[in-house]
KENU-864866 format. One record per residue (C-alpha): residue number from 1; z, y, x; residue in three letters. Coordinates in nm, 4 decimals, always signed. Each point is the difference from the previous one (the first is absolute). Example, Ala and Ser with C-alpha at 12.3 -4.5 7.8 and 13.67 -1.06 7.14 Angstrom:
BEGIN
   resi         up      north       east   resn
      1    +0.7800    -0.4500    +1.2300    ala
      2    -0.0660    +0.3440    +0.1370    ser
end
This chain:
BEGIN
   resi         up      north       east   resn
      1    +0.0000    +0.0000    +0.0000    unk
      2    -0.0559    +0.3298    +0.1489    unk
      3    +0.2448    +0.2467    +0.0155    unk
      4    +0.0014    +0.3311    -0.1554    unk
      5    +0.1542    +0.2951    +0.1808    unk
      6    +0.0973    +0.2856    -0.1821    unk
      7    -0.2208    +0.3068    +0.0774    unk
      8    +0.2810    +0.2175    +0.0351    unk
      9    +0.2313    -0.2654    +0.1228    unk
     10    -0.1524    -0.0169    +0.3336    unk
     11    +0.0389    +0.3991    +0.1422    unk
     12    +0.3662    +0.0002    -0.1408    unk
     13    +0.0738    -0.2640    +0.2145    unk
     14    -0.1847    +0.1477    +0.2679    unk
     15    +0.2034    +0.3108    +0.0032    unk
     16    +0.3289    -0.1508    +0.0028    unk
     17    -0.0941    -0.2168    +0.3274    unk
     18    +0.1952    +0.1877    +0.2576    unk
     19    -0.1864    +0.0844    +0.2990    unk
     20    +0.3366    -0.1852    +0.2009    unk
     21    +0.1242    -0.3274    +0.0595    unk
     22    +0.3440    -0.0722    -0.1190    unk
     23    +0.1922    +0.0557    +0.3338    unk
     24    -0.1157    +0.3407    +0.0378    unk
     25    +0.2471    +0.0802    -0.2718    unk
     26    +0.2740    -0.2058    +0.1145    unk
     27    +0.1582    +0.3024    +0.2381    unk
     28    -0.0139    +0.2707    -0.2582    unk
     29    +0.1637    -0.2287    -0.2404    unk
     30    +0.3068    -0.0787    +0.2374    unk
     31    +0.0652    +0.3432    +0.0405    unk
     32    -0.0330    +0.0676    -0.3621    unk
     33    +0.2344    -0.2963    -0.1146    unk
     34    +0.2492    +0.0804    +0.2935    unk
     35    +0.0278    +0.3674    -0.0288    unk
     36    -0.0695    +0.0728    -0.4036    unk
     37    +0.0041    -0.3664    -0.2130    unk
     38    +0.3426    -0.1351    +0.1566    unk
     39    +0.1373    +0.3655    -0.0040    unk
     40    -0.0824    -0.0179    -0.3844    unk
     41    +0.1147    -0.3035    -0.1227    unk
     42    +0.2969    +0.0233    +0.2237    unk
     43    +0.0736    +0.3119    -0.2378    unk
     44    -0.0150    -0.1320    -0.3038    unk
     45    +0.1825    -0.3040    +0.0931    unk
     46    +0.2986    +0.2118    +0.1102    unk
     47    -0.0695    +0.1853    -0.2945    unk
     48    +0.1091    -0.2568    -0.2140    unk
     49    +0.3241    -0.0825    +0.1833    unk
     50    +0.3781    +0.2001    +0.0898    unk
     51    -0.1047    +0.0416    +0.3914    unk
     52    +0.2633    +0.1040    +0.2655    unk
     53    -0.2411    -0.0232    +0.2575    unk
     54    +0.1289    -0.3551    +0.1672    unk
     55    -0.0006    -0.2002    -0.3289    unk
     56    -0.1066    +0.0577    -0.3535    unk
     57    +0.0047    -0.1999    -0.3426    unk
     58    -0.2458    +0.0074    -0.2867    unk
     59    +0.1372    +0.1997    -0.2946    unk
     60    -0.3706    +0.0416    -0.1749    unk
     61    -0.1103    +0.2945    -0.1719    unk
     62    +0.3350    +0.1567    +0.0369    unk
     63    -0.0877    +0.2685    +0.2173    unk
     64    -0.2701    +0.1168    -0.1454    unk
     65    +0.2077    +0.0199    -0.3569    unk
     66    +0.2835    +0.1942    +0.1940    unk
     67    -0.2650    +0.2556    +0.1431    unk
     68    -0.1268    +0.0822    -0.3484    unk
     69    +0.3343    -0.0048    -0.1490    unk
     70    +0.0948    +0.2913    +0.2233    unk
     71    -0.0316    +0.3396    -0.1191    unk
     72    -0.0720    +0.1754    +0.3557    unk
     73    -0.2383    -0.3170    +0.1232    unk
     74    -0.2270    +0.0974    -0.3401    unk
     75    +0.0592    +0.3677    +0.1096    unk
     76    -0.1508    -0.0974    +0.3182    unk
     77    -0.3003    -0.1705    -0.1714    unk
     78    -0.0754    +0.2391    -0.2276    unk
     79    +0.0040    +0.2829    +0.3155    unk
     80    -0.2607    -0.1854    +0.1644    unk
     81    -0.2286    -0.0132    -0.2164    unk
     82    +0.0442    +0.4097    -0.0911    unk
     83    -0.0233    +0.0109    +0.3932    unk
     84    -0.3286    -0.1957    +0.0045    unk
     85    -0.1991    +0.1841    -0.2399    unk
     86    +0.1228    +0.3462    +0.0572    unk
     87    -0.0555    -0.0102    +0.3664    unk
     88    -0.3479    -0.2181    +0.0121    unk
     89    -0.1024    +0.2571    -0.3231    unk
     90    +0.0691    +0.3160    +0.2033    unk
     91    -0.1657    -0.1278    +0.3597    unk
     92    -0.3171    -0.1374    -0.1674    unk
     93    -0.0245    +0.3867    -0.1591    unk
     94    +0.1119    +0.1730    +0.2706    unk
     95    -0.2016    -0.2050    +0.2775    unk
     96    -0.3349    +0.0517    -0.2025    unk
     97    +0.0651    +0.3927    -0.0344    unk
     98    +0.0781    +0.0340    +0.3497    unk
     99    -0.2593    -0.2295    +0.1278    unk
    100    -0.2954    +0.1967    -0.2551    unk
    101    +0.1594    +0.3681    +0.2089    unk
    102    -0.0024    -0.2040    +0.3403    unk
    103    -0.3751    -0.1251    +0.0188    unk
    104    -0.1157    +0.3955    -0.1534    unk
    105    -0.1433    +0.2409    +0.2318    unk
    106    +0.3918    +0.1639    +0.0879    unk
    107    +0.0908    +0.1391    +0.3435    unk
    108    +0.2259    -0.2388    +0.2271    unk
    109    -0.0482    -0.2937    -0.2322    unk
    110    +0.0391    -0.2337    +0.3107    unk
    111    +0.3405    +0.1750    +0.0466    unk
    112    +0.1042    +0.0018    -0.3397    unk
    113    -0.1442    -0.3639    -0.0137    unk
    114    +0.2882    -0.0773    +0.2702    unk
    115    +0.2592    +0.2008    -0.1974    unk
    116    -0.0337    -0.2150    -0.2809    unk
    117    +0.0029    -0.3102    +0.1806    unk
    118    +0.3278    +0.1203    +0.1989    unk
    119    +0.2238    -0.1278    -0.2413    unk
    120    -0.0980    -0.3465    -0.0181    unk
    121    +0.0647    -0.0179    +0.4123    unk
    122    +0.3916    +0.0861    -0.0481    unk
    123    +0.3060    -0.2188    -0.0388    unk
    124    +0.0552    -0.0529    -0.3603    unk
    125    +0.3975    -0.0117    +0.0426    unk
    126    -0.0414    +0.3318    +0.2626    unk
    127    -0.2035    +0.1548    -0.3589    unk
    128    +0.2695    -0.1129    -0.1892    unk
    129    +0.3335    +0.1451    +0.2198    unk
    130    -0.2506    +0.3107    +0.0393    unk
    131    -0.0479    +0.0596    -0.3965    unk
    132    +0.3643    -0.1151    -0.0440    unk
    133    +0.1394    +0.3250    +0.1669    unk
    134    -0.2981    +0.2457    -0.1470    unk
    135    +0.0715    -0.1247    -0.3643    unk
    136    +0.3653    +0.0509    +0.0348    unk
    137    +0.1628    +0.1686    -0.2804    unk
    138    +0.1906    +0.2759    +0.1727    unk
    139    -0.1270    +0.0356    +0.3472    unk
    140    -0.3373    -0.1471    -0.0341    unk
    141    -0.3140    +0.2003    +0.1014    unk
    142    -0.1697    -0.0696    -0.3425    unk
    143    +0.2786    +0.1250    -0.2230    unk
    144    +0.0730    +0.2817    +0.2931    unk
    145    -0.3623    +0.0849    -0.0421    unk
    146    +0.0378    +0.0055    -0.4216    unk
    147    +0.3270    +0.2239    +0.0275    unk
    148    -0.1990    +0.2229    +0.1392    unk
    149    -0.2163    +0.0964    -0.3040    unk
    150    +0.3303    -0.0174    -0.1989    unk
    151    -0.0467    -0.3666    -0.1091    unk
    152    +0.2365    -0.2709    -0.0104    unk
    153    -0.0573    -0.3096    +0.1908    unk
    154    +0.0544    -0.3534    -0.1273    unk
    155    +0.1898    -0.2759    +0.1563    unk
    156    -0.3544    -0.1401    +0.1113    unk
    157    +0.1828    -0.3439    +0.0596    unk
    158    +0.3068    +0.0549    -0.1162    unk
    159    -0.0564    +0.0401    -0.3591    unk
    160    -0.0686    -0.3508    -0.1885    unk
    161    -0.3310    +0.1360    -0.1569    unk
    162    -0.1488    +0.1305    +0.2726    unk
    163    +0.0212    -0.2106    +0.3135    unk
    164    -0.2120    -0.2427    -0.0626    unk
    165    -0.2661    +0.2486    -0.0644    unk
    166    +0.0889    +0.1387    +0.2912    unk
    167    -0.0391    -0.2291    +0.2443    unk
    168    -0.3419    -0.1336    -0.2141    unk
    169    -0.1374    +0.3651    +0.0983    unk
    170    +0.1167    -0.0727    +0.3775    unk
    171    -0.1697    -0.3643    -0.0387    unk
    172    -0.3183    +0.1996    -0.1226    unk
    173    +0.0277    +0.2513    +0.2688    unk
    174    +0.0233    -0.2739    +0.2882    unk
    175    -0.2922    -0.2260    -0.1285    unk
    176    -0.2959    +0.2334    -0.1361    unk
    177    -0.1313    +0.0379    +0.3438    unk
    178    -0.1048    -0.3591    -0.0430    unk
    179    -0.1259    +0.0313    -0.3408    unk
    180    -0.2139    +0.3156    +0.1415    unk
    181    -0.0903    -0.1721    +0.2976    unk
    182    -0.1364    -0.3213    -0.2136    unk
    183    -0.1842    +0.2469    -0.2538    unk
    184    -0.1925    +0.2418    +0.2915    unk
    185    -0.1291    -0.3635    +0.0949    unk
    186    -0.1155    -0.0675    -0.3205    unk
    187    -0.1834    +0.3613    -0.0450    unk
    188    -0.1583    +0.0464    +0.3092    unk
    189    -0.1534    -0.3662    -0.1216    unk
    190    -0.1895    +0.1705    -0.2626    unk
    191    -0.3537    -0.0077    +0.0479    unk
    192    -0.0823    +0.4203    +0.0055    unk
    193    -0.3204    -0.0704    -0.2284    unk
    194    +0.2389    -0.0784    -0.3032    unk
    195    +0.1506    +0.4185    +0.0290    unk
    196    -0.3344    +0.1025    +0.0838    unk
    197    -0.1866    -0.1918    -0.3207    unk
    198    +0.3349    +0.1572    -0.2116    unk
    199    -0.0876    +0.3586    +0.1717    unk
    200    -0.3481    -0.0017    -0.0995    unk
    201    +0.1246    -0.1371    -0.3586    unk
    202    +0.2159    +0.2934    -0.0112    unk
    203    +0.2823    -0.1287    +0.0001    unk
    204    +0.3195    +0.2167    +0.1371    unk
    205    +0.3301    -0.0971    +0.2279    unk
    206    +0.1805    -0.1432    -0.2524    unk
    207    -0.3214    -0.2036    -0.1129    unk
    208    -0.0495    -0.1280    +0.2867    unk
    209    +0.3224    -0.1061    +0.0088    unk
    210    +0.0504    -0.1332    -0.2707    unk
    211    -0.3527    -0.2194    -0.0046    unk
    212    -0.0699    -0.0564    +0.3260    unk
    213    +0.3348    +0.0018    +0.1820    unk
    214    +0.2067    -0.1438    -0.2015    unk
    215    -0.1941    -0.3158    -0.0951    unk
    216    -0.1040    -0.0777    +0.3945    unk
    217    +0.3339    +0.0206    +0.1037    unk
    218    +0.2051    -0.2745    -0.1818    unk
    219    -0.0020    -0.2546    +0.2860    unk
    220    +0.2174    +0.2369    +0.1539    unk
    221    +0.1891    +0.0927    -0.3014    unk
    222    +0.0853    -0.3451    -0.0776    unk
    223    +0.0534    -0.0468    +0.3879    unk
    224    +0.2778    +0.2946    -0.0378    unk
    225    +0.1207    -0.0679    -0.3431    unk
    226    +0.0752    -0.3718    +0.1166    unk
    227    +0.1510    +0.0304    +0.3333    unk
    228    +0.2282    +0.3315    -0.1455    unk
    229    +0.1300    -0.2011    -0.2920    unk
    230    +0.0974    -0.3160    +0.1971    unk
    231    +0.1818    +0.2891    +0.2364    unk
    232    +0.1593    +0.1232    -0.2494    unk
    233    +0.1589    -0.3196    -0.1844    unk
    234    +0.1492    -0.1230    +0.3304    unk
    235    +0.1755    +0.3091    +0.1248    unk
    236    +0.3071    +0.0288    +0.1921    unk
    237    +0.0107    +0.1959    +0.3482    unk
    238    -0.0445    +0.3642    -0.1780    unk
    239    +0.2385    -0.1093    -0.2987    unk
    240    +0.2589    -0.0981    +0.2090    unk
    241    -0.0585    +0.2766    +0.2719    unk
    242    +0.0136    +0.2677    -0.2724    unk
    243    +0.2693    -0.1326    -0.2536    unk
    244    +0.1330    -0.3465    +0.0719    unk
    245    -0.1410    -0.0623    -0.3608    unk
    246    +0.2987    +0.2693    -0.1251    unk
    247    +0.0674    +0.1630    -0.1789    unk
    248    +0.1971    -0.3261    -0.1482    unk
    249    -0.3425    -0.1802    -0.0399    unk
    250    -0.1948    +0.2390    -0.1276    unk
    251    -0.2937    -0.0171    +0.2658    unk
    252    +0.0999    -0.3794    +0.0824    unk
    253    -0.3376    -0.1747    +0.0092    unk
    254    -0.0178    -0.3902    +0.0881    unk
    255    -0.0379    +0.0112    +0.3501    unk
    256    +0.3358    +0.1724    +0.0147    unk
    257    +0.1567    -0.2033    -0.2424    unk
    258    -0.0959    -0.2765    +0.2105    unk
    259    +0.1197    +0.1445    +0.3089    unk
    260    +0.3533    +0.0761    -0.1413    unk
    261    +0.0297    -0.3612    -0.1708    unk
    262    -0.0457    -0.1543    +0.4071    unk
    263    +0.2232    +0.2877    +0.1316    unk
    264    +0.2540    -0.1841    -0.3057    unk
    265    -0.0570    -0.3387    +0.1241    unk
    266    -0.1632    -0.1139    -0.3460    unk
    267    -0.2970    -0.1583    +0.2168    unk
    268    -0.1079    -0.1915    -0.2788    unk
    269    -0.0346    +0.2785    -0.2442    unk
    270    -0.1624    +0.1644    +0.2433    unk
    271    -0.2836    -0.2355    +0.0690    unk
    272    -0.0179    +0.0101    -0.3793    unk
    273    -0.0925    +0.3669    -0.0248    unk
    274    -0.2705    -0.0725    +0.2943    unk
    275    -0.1908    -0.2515    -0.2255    unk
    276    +0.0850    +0.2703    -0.2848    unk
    277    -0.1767    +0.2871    +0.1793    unk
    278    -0.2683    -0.2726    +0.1180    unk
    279    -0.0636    -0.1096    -0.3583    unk
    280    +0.0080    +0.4063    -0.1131    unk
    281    -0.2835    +0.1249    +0.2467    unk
    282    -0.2169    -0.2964    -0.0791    unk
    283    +0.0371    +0.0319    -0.4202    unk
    284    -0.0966    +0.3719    +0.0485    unk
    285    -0.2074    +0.0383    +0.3261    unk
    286    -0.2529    -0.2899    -0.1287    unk
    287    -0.0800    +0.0621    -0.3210    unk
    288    -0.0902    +0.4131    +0.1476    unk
    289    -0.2087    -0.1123    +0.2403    unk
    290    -0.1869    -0.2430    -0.1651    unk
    291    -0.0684    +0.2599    -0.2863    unk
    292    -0.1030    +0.2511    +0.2938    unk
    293    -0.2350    -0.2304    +0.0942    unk
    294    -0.1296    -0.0616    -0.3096    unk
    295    -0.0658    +0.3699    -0.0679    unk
    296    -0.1333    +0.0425    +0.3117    unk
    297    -0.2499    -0.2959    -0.0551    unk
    298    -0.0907    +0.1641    -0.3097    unk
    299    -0.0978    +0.3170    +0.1580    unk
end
């Protein structure tokens, strides 16, 4: 009997032969299983268990019930996920309007280019003791500055309402170089014909923006919008270098929830909130990026 091969069968399996033999993968996979799969099932093992470090027993899903159960560990949840979207929100806006003024026809734009890069290059706990002692509420530069023109400075990080704003806005302030940095790239990428065809269409600035920029841009939008968000949900050296999480818990976010649980000794619990904060940046950063991609397929 002669056999019948699918038309279509035959270049799908085509392109999923590898161009490799098996052992070329064998290295890469070692490192992968040593340094990320062990390191990964380790912690969710110990997540499951009361751990003191030299022994541990299997208690179940007991920590993860005791980190919902308390008020300050929600708290810290529900932080990081204000944290994630407010500061990915602000450096994807920021980054494209500064990138749009860096690739115009502006004197020093090199320099300026460089300015806006700077902050990216420092320490992110020197930024943080730095904005610590300007936003101080009585002998801070900011509310110095304010008293000045006869206004009343807030306790920037003193005052429950405000200091996790306030050290989102540092956040922002430390990591939109890198949004405008990823954005010029994706400008300068445009093709010139696209502003020239909208010029002769008559179309203006915003236009141009609008229908030419805007669209040929996304890689680098969803490039920024991804990388920011992750960022954002697994925070800790500004928090901590800023406010500790105070006041109370009121700019607690996970990662220094977790840090104070192993500073307790509650290992275990600990652990727990790591697969937590695993399991929170994969339910939300996923399900963006796949519908970025989507859209951008579309377009």
């Amino acid at each position: 009997m002669t056999e019948i091969h699918s038309p279509s069968a035959e270049p799908t399996a085509r392109r999923r032969r590898s161009p490799y033999p098996f052992w070329f993968y064998l290295p890469a996979a070692a490192i992968y299983g040593v340094l990320f799969l062990f390191p990964a099932l380790s912690s969710i093992w110990f997540s499951l268990t009361r751990w003191t470090l030299f022994e541990s027993s299997f208690i179940g899903l007991d920590n993860f019930r005791a980190f919902f159960q308390e008020p300050f560990l929600v708290q810290g949840l529900v932080n990081t996920v204000i944290f994630g979207f407010l500061t990915s929100g602000l450096k994807t806006v920021l980054g494209l309007l500064l990138a749009v003024l860096l690739t115009s026809r502006i004197a020093a734009r090199d320099f300026l280019r460089s300015l806006a890069f700077f902050p990216v290059l420092v320490s992110t706990i020197g930024v943080g003791i730095a904005f610590t002692a300007m936003m101080h509420p009585t002998h801070g530069v900011i509310n110095e500055g304010l008293a000045l023109l006869g206004v009343k400075g807030p306790g920037w990080l003193t005052d429950p309402r405000l200091a996790l704003l306030s050290v989102a806005v540092v956040d922002v302030w430390k990591g939109v170089g890198l949004a405008t940095v990823i954005f010029i790239a994706g400008i300068v990428s445009i093709p010139k014909d696209y502003y020239e065809a909208a010029r002769i269409d008559g179309a203006r600035s915003l236009a141009q923006f609008t229908y030419v920029t805007l669209p040929l841009v996304r890689p680098a939008t969803v490039t920024v919008v991804t990388l920011s968000f992750i960022g954002g949900l697994r925070t800790f050296d500004l928090v901590w270098a800023m406010t500790k999480g105070g006041p109370g818990f009121a700019s607690d976010v996970v990662a220094s929830v977790i840090y104070k649980q192993y500073q307790a000794g509650f290992y275990g619990l600990s652990t727990a909130g790591n697969v937590i904060l695993f399991a929170l940046i994969a339910v939300l950063v996923l399900p963006l990026y796949a519908f970025l991609n989507r859209e951008e397929d579309r377009s």
